[in-house]
N, C-alpha and C positions, 0 to 999 in steps of 0.2 A: 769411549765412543763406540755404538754399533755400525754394524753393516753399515744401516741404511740414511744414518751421518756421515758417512765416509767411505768414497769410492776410488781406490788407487791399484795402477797398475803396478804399483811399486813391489807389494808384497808379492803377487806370484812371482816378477821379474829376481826377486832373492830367493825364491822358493828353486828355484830352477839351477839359480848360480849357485847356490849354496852346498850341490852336491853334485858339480863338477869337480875335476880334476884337471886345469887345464894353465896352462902358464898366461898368467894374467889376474887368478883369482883374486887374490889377495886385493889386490889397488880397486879392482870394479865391484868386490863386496865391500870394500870400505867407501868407497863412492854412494853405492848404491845405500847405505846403510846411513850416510850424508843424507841424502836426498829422502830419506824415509823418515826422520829425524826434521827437517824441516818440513817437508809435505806435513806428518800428522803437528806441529806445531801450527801451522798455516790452518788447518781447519780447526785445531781448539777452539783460535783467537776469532776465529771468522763464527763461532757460534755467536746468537742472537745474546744468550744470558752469561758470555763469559767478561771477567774481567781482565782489562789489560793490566799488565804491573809496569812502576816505573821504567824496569830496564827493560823491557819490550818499546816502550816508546822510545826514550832514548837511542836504542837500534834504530831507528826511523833514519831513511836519507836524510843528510845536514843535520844531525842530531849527536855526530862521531865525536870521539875526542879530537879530532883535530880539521871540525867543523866551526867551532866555535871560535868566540875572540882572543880566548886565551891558548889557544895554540903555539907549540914550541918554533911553528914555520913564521906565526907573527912576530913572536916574542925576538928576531934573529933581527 
């Protein structure tokens, strides 16, 4: 994707953390590396010509495994 498909504060916000030295780094770049990781997912799928794949919908709320009827919490 380019730029001007994709507009996130994300990347500078790790650009920044990513050459501190400060107690904390670790958890808020893996955080932030979370959040960068679903953010450009979020915009793939949101393009006009992309395909969604099964396990994307399936992720869908009430779609989880133990959304369904065959659930181990009904099964009890």
């Amino acid at each position: 994707m380019s730029n001007d498909q994709w507009d996130s504060p994300l990347v500078a916000l790790l650009c920044d953390e990513v050459v501190k030295d400060q107690p904390g780094q670790a958890a808020v770049l893996d955080r932030l590396l979370d959040l960068l990781l679903i953010a450009v997912l979020r915009a793939w799928f949101a393009r006009p010509e992309a395909e969604v794949g099964i396990w994307f919908e399936r992720a869908a709320p009430g779609h989880g495994p133990l959304d369904d009827s065959s659930s181990l919490i009904d099964a009890a």
